[in-house]
C-alpha positions as CSV (number, residue, x, y, z in Angstrom):
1,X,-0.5,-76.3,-8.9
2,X,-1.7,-74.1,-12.4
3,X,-0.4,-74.4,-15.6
4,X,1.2,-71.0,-15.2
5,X,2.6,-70.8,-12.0
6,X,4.8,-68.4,-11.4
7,X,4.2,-66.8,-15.3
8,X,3.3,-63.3,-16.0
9,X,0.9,-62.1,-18.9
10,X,0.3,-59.1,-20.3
11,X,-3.1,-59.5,-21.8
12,X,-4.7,-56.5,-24.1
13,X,-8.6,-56.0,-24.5
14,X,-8.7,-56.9,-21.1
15,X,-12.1,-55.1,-19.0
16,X,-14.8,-57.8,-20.7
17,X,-15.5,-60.3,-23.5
18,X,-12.8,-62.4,-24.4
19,X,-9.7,-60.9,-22.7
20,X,-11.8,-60.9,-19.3
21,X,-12.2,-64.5,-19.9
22,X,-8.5,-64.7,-20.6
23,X,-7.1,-63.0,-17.8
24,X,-9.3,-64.5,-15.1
25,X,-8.2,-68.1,-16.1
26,X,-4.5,-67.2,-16.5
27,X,-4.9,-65.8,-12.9
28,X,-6.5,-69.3,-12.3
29,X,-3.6,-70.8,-13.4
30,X,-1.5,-69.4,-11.2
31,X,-0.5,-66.3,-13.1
32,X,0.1,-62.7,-12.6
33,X,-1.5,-60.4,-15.2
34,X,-0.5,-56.9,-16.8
35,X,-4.4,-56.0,-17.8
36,X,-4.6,-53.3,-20.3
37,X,-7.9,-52.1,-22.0
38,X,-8.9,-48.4,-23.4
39,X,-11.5,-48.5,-21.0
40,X,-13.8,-45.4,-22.4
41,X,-15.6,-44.7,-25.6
42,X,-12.7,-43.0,-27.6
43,X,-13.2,-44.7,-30.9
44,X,-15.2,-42.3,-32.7
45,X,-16.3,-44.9,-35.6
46,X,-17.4,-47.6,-33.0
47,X,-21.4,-47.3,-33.0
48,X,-21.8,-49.8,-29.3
49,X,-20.0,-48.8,-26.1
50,X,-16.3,-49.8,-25.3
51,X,-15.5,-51.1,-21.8
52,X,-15.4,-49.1,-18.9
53,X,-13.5,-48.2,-16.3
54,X,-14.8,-49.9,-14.0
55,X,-15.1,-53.0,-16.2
56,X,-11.5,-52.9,-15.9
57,X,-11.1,-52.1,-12.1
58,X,-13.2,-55.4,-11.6
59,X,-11.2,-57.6,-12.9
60,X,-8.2,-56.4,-11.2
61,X,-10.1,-57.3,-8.1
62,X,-11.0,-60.4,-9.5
63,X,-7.4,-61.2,-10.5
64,X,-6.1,-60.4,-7.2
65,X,-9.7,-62.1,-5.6
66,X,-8.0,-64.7,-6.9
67,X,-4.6,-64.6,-5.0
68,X,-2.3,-63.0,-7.8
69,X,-0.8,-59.6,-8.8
70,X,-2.6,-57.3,-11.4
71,X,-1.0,-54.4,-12.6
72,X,-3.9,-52.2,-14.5
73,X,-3.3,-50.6,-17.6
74,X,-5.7,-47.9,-19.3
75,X,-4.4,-47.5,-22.3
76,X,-5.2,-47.4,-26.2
77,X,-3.7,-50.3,-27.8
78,X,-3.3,-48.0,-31.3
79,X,-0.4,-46.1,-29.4
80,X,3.0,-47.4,-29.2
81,X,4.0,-45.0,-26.6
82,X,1.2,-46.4,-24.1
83,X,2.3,-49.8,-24.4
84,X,5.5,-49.3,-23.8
85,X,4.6,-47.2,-20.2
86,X,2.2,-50.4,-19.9
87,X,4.5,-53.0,-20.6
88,X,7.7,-50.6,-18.5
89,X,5.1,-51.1,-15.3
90,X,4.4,-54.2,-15.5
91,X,8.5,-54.9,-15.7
92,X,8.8,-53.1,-12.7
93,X,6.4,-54.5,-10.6
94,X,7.0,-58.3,-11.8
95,X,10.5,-58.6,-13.5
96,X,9.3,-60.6,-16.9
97,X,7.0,-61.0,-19.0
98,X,6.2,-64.8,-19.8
99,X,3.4,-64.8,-22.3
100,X,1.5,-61.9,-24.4
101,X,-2.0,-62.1,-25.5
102,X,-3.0,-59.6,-28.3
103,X,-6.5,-59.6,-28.0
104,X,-8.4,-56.0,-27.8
105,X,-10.5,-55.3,-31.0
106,X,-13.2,-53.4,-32.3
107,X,-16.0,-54.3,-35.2
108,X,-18.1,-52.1,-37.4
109,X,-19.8,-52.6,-40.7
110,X,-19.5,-51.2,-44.1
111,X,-19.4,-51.9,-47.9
112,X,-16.1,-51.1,-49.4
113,X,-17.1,-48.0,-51.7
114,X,-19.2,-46.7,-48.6
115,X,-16.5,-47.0,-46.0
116,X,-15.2,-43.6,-44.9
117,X,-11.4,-43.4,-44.0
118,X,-12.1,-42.9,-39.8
119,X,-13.6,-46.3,-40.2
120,X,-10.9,-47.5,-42.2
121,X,-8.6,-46.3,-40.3
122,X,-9.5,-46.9,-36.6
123,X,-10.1,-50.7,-37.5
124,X,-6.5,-51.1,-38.9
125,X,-5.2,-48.9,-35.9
126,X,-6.7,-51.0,-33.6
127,X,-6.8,-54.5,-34.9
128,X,-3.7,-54.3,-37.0
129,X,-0.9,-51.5,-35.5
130,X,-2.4,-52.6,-31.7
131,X,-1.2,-56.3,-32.4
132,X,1.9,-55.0,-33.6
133,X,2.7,-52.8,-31.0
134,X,1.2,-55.0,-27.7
135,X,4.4,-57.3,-29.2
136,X,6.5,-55.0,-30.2
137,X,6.7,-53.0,-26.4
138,X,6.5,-56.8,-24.9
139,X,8.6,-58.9,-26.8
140,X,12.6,-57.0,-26.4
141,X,12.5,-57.5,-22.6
142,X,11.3,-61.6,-23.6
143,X,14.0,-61.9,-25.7
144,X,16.8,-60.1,-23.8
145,X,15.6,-62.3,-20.9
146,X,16.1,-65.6,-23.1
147,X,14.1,-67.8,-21.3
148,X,11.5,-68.4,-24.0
149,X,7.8,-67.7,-24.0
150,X,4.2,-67.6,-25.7
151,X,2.7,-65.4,-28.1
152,X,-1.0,-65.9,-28.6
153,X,-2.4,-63.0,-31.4
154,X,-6.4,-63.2,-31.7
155,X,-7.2,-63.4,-35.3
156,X,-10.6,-64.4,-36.7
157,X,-12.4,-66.8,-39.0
158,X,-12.1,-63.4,-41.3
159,X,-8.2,-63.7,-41.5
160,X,-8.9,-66.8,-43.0
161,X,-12.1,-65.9,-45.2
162,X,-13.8,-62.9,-46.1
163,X,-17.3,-61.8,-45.0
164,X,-19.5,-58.5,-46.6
165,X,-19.1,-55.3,-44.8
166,X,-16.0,-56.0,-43.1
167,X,-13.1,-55.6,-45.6
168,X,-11.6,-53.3,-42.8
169,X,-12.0,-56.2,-40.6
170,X,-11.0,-58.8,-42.7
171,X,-8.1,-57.4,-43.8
172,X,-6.8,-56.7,-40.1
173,X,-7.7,-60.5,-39.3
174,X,-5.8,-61.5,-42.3
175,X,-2.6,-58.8,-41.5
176,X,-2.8,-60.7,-37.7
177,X,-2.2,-63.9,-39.4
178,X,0.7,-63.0,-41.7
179,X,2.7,-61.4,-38.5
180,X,2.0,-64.3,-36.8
181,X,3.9,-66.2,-39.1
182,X,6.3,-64.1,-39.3
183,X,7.0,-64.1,-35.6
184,X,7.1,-67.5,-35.2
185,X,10.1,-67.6,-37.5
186,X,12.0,-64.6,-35.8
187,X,11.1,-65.6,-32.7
188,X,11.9,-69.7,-32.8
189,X,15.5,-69.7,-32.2
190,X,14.5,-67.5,-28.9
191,X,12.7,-70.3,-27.4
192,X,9.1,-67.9,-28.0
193,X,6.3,-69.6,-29.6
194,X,3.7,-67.4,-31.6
195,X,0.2,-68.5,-32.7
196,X,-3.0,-67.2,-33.6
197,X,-7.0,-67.9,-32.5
198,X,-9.5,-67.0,-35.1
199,X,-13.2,-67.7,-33.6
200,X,-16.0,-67.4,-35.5
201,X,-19.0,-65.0,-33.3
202,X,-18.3,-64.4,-30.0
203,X,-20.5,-63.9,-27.4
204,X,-19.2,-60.3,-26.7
205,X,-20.6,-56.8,-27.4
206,X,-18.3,-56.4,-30.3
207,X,-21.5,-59.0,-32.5
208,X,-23.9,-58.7,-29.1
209,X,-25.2,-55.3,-30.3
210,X,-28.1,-53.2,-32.1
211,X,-26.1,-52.4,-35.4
212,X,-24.8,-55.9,-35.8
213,X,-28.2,-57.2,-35.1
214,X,-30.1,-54.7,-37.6
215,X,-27.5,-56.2,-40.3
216,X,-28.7,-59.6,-39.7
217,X,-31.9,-58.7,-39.5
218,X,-32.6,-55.8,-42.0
219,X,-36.9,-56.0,-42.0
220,X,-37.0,-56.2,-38.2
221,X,-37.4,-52.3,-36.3
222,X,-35.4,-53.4,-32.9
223,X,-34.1,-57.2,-33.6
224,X,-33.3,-59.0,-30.6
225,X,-31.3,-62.4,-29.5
226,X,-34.2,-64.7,-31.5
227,X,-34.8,-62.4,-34.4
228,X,-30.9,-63.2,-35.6
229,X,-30.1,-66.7,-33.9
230,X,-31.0,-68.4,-36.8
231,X,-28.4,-66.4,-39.3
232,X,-25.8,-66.0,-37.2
233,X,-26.5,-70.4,-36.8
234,X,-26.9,-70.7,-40.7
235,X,-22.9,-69.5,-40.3
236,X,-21.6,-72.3,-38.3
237,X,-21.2,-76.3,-39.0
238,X,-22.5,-77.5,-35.8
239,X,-26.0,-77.2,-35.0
240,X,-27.9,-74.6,-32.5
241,X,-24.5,-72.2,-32.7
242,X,-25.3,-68.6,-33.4
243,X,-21.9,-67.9,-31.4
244,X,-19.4,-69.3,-29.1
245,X,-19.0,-68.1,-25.5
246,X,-15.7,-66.1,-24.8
247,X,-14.5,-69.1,-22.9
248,X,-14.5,-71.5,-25.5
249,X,-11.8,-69.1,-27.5
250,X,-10.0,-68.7,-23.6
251,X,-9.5,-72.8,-24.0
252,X,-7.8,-72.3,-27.0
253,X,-5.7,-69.4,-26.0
254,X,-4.1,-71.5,-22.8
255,X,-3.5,-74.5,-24.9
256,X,-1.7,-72.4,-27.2
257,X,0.4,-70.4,-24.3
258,X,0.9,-74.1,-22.4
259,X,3.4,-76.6,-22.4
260,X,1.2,-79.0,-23.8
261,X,1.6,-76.8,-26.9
262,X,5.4,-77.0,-26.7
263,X,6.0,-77.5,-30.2
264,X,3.0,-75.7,-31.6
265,X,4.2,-72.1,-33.4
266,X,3.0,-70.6,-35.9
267,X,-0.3,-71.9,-36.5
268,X,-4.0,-69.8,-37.1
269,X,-6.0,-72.3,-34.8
270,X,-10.3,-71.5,-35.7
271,X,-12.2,-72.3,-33.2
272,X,-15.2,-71.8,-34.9
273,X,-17.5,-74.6,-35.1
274,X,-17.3,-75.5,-38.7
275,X,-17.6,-71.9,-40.0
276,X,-14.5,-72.4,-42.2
277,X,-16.0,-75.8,-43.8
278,X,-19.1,-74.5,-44.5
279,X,-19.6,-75.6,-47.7
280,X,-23.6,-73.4,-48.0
C-alpha cells in the first residue's frame, strides 16, 4: 500500500531536478502522474540548458517502470492555453486530478538597474504566471469534482528573504507565497489544501551551473564544485551544506500532499537547513 494509491498528480517542471524527484516518489506511492516540462531551450534569458526531451520521455518510462500511468506533457508552463490541453489529457485518460505540484522554475542573475526586461520578464512568466496557471487549468475540475485535494506550490527561501541579483526571483518566490495564501482560503471550504516549499540551494542545474558558480566565485577562471562549496555552506545553519539534494525538498512536498498533513494549509514550509535563521 502507498500513500497515494489510487491519486493522480499533475506535476510541472517535471524531466529532472526537483520535479523528477517528485514524480518518481508519487509514482512510488502508488500514484499516476500528468508530467509536464518545456523540455527544450526556449527561454531566451536562461544562460544553462533546460531539460530535454528525452529527460522527460525517461521518466515516463520510469513512472510506468514503476507500475503506474504517465501521461507526458511538453509544454511551457508561461502559457495558459498549454496547460489547459495538458491538464484536458490528463482528465481524459484518468478522470481526476488529486493533487497539483507547481514546481518548474528557472534562475538567472542580475542587479536591479542592470536587469533587462526579457530577463524580467521570463522569470515572472515562468515562476509567477506558470504557478498561477498550472492551478488555474488544474484546480476547476478539483473543485467541480468536490472530493478535496492537495496543492503543493514550490516557493523558495527567496519568497521569504531577499538575496543580491535575484529581485526577479525573489519577487516571483515572494508572489508564490502570497497566492498560496490566498488559495488556502478559497480553497478550504472545498476540502483542497494549499501549501508552499521554499528550499534553500538545490542540487539541480538551476544553482549546479557555470554562471551561478562564476557569481560565487568571481576571481576564479572556470570554478568548480570546491571552488564555491564553502559560500554556498557559509549560507546555511547546518554544517558541511552547500545545498540540499532534490529529495530532501520531495520529502517535504509528500508530507504536505499526505494525509498526515490533513490539517496543514496554507503554510510556506523552508526546508533549508537554517538559511532563514542565519543570523551572519
Amino acid at each position: 500500500m502507498g500513500l497515494f494509491d489510487d491519486k493522480v498528480v499533475f506535476i510541472t517542471g517535471a524531466a529532472r531536478g526537483q520535479g523528477r524527484s517528485h514524480a518518481l516518489r508519487f509514482a512510488r506511492e502508488g500514484a499516476d502522474v500528468i508530467a509536464v516540462d518545456i523540455a527544450r531551450d526556449a527561454i531566451e534569458s536562461v544562460e544553462y540548458e533546460l531539460a530535454t526531451e528525452s529527460e522527460l520521455d525517461a521518466v515516463i518510462a520510469e513512472i510506468e517502470g514503476l507500475g503506474r500511468r504517465a501521461v507526458r506533457g511538453m509544454a511551457d508552463v508561461r502559457s495558459l492555453t498549454a496547460m489547459q490541453a495538458v491538464v484536458d489529457e490528463g482528465l481524459s485518460r484518468f478522470g481526476k486530478i488529486d493533487i497539483v505540484v507547481a514546481n518548474a522554475g528557472i534562475g538567472t542573475y542580475s542587479r536591479v538597474w542592470e536587469m533587462s526586461d526579457q530577463v524580467w520578464r521570463d522569470t515572472i512568466d515562468t515562476n509567477l504566471t506558470g504557478v498561477w496557471n498550472a492551478t488555474r487549468a488544474a484546480l476547476p475540475s478539483m473543485v467541480e469534482r468536490g472530493e478535496g485535494g492537495a496543492v503543493v506550490l514550490t516557493s523558495s527561501t527567496a519568497g521569504l528573504a531577499g538575496y543580491q541579483n535575484t529581485a526577479h526571483y525573489t519577487a516571483a518566490k515572494h508572489g508564490v507565497i502570497g497566492l498560496t495564501k490566498v488559495l488556502a482560503q478559497e480553497l478550504g471550504v472545498h476540502k483542497i489544501r494549499a501549501n508552499a516549499v521554499c528550499p534553500t540551494a538545490v542540487n539541480t542545474k538551476l544553482i549546479v551551473n557555470d554562471v551561478t558558480f562564476s557569481l560565487f566565485a568571481p576571481g576564479v577562471e572556470k570554478p568548480g564544485v570546491e571552488d564555491v562549496r564553502e559560500a554556498f555552506a557559509a549560507l546555511n545553519v547546518l554544517p558541511d551544506l552547500p545545498w540540499i539534494e532534490p529529495e530532501d525538498v520531495t520529502e517535504a512536498v509528500i508530507w504536505l500532499a499526505s494525509d498526515a498533513a490533513r490539517y496543514v494549509t496554507g503554510v510556506a514550509m523552508p526546508v533549508d537547513g537554517g538559511n532563514l535563521v542565519k543570523t551572519w
